[in-house]
C-alpha positions in Angstrom: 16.9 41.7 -50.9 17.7 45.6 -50.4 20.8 47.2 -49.0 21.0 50.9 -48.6 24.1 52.9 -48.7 24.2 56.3 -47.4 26.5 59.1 -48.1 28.9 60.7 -45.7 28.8 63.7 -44.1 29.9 66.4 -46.1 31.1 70.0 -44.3 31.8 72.6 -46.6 33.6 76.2 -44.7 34.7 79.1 -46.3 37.9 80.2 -45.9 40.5 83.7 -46.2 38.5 85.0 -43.2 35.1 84.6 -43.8 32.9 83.3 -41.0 32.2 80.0 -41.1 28.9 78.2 -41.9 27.3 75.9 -40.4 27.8 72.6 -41.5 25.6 71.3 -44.2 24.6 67.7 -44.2 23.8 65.3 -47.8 22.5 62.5 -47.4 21.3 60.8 -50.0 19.4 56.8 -49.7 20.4 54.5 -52.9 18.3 51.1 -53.2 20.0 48.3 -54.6 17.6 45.0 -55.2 18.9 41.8 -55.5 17.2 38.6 -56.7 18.7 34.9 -55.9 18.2 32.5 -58.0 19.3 28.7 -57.7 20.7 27.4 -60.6 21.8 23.8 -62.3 25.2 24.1 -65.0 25.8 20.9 -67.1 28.0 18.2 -65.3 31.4 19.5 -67.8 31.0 22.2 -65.3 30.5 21.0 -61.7 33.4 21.7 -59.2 34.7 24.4 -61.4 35.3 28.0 -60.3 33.1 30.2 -61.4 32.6 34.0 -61.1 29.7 36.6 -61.4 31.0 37.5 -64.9 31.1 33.9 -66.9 27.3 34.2 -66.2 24.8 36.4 -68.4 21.6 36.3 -67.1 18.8 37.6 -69.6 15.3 38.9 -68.3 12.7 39.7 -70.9 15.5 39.3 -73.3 17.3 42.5 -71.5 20.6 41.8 -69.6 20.9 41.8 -65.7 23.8 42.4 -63.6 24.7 39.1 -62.0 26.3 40.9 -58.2 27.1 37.5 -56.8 27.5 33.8 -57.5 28.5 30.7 -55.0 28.1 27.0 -54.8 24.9 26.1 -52.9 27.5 23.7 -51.0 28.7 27.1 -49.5 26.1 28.2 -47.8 26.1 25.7 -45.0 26.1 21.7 -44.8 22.0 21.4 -45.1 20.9 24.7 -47.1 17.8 22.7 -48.8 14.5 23.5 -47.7 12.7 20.7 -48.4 8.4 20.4 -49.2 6.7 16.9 -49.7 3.5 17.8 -51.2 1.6 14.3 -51.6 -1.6 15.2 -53.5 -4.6 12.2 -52.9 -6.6 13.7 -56.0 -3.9 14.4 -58.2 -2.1 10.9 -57.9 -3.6 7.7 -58.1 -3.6 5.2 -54.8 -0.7 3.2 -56.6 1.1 6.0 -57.5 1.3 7.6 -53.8 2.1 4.4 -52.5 5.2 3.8 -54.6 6.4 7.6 -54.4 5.9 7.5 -50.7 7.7 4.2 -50.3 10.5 5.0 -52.7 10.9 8.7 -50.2 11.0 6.9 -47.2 13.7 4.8 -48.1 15.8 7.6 -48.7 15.0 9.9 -46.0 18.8 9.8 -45.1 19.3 11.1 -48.2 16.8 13.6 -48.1 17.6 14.8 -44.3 20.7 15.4 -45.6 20.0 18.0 -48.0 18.3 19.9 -44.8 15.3 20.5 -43.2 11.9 18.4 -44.6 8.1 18.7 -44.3 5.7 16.7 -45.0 2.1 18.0 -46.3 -0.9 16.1 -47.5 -3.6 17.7 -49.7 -7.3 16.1 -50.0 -10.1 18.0 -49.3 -7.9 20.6 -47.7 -3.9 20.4 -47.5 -2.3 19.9 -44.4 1.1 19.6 -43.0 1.5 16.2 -41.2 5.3 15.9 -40.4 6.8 20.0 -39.3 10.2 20.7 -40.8 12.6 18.3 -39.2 16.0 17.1 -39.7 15.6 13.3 -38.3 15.5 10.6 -40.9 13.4 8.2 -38.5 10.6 10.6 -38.3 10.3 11.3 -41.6 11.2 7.7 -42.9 8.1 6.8 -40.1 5.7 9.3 -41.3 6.3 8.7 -44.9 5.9 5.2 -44.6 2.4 5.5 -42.7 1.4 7.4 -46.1 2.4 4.4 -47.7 0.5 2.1 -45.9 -2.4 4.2 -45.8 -2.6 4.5 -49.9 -1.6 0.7 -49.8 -5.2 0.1 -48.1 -6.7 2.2 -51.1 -4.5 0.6 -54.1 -5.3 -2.6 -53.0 -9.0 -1.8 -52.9 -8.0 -0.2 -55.9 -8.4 -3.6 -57.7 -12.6 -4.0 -57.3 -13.3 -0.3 -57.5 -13.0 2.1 -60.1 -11.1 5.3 -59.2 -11.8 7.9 -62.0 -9.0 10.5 -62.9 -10.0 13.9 -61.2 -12.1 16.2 -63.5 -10.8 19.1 -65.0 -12.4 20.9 -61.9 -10.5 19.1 -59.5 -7.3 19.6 -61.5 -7.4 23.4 -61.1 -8.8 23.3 -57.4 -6.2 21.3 -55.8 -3.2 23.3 -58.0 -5.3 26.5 -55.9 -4.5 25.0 -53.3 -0.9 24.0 -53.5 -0.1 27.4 -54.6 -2.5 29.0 -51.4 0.0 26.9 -49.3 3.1 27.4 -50.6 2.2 31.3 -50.3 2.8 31.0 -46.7 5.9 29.9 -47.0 8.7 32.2 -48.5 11.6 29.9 -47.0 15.1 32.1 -47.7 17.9 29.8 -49.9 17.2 27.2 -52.0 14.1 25.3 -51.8 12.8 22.2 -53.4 9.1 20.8 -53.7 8.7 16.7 -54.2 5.0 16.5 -55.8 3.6 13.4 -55.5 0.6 13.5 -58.7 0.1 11.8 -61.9 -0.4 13.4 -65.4 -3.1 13.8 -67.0 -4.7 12.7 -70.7 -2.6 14.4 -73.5 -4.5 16.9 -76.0 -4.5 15.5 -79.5 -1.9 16.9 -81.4 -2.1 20.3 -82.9 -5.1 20.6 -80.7 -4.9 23.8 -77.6 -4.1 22.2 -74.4 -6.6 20.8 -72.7 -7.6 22.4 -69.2 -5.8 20.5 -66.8 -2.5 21.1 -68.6 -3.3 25.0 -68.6 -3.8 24.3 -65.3 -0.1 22.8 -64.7 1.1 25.4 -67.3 0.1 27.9 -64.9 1.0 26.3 -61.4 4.7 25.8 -63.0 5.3 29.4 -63.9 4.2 30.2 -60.4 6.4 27.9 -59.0 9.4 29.0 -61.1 8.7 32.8 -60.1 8.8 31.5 -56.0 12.1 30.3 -56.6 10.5 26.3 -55.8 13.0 23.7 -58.0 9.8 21.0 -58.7 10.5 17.2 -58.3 7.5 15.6 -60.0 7.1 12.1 -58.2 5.1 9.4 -60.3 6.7 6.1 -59.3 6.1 3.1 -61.2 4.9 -0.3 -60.1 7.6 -2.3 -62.6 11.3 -1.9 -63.1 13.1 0.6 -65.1 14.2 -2.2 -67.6 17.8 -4.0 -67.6 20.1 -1.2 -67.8 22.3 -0.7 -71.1 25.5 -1.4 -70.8 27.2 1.9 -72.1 30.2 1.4 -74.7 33.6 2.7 -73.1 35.8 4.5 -75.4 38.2 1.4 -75.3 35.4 -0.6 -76.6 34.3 1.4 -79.8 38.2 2.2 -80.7 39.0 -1.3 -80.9 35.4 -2.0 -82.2 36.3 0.0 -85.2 39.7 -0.6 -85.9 40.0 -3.2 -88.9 42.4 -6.2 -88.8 45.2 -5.7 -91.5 47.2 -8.0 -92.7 50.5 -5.9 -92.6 49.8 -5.1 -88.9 49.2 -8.3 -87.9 46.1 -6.9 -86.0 44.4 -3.1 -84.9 46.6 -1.1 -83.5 47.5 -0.7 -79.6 44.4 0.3 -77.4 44.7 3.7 -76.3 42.4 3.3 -72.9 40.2 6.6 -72.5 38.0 7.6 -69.4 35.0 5.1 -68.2 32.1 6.1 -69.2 29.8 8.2 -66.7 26.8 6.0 -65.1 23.5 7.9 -66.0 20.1 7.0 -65.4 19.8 7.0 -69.0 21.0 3.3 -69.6 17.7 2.4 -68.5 15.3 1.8 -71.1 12.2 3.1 -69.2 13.7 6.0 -67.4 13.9 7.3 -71.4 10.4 6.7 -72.3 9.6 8.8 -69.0 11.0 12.1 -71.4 8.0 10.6 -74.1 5.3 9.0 -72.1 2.0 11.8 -73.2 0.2 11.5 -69.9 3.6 13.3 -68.1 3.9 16.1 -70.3 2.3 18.3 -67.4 4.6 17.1 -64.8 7.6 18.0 -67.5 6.6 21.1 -68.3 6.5 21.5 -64.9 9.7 20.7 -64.1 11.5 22.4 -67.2 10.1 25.5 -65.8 11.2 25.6 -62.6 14.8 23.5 -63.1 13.1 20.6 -61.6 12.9 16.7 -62.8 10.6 14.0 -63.0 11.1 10.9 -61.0 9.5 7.4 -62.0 11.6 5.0 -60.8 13.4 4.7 -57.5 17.0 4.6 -59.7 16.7 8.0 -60.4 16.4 9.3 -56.6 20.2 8.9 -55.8 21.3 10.6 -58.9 19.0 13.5 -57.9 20.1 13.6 -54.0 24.0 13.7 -55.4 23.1 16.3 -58.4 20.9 19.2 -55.8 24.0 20.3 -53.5 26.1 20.8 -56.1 23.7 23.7 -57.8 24.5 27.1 -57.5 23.0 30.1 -56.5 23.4 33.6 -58.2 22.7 37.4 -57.2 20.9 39.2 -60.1 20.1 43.0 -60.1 16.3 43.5 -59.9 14.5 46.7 -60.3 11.1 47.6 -59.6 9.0 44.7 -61.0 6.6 45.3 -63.9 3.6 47.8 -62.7 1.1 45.4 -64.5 2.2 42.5 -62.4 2.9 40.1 -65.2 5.5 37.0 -64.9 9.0 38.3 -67.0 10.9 35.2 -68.7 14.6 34.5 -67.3 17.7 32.4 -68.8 21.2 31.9 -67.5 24.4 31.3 -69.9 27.8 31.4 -69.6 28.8 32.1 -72.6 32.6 31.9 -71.9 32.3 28.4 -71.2 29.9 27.7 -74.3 26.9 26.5 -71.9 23.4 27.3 -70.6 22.5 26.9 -67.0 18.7 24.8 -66.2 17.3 27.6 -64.5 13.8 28.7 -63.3 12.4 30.2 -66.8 9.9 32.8 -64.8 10.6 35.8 -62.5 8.0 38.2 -60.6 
């Protein structure tokens, strides 16, 4: 964003008698760039208030003037644009069937956050739902995806769908960034890929070309300003969920019995424990699992997350309004059009903000 400010006026006149001049007018144009950039802080943090100066945003390593900072809550009651992006090469029949189903249960949820479109990539990528703000039509049209990959999962079980060759990997990542080129939506916007991983390099090894390929598609997407929700649902649960230790439990879990006492000392009752999808077992193994190390590299460059089980939707809904957007001071972009590395701190609080880890 630019704003120009121009200079007043300025009349000089001699005086004591000597004729006056005619007026001379300055004016003088000064170009001030701005940058926004959405941002997540760590939960210790939510609600607080927050000014441009507890941030320090570093680009290239170089600080940046942070003009502005607000709560992405403040900048209406839907500010989320909203892209479902369901890839048929990219993700398996199963796995767009699950994703798809899992979406159109919450498209409340997702309606809420603002206005949603639906697109569909296979030979070409297409919109199929235009950006609405009606849960019925985008819980109908996402459910008709479902059905449709049900029909190919299910045929799924006597034919042999191969993983898409390293060709195909780069082509339809082409693609997805040819079509999100002609959309610059203002505020924050969000992209819900629906795509599986791909086969892990062996250690040590250099990546293989699909993850290059996702290496690259991420740093564009971090530099558009697109937060990227990697959707691979699973078929089975996420596991019985842990039951997480309350600070009740491990006080009087440690305290010994004594004699002298007659028993631990009084309780001292402490704050319940936060729920987190954490406390299931197979939401973890989603942060270890080798085929999805493209879709979280993905997401840890543009401030996104990886979904694989439904659980982990309403956390996600409930954590994206309360992200914040800040104003950073941009000059003129590097001349040899390369991609410049960005981080966000606040160093007064003692924390680091997810952020998108590319700028143009």
């Amino acid at each position: 964003m630019t704003r120009s400010l121009f200079s007043l006026a300025a009349f000089l006149a001699f005086a004591g008698g000597v004729p006056a001049q005619s007026p001379q007018t300055f004016s003088e144009q000064l170009d001030i760039r701005e940058r926004e950039v959405v941002i997540a802080l760590p939960d210790n943090l939510a609600g607080k208030a927050l000014r441009p100066g507890d941030f320090q945003v570093l680009v290239d390593g170089r600080p940046r003037e942070v003009t502005r900072a607000e709560p992405v809550s403040r900048q209406g009651p839907a500010p989320w644009t909203i892209l479902i992006y369901v890839d048929r090469v990219l993700a398996s029949p199963g796995t767009a069937f699950y994703s798809s189903l899992a979406l159109a249960e919450h498209a409340r949820d997702l309606a809420g956050l603002g206005t949603v479109e639906v697109a569909v990539a296979d030979s070409d990528p297409g919109s199929v739902l235009a950006p609405t703000r009606e849960p019925w039509r985008l819980e109908q049209t996402l459910a008709g995806l479902a059905g449709k990959a049900r029909i190919e999962r299910d045929r799924a079980r006597t034919e042999v769908f191969p993983p898409p060759s390293d060709a195909q990997v780069r082509r339809q990542l082409d693609k997805l960034a040819a079509f999100l080129a002609s959309r610059r939506p203002a505020g924050p916007h969000a992209l819900f890929l629906v795509a599986d991983g791909t086969a892990p390099s062996p250690a040590g090894s250099q990546p293989t070309a699909p993850e290059a390929s996702f290496r690259d598609a991420s740093r564009h997407l971090a530099a558009s300003g697109w937060v990227g929700i990697a959707l691979a649902v699973r078929r089975d649960e996420p596991g019985a969920p842990l039951a997480p230790r309350s600070e009740l439990d491990i006080f009087e879990g440690s305290a010994a019995w004594s004699g002298a006492t007659n028993g631990p000392p009084p309780p001292i009752r402490g704050h319940a424990p936060r729920k987190t999808t954490l406390a299931f077992p197979r939401v973890v193994d989603l942060f270890t699992d080798a085929r999805l190390a493209p879709l979280r590299a993905l997401a840890a460059a543009t401030a996104g997350t990886v979904i694989g089980y439904d659980v982990q939707l309403p956390a996600l809904f409930a954590e994206l309004p309360r992200r914040w957007t800040i104003w950073i001071s941009e000059p003129e972009p590097p001349a040899d059009g390369r991609l410049q590395t960005l981080a966000v701190r606040l160093p007064r609080k003692k924390a680091e903000a997810r952020a998108p880890q590319w700028l143009p």
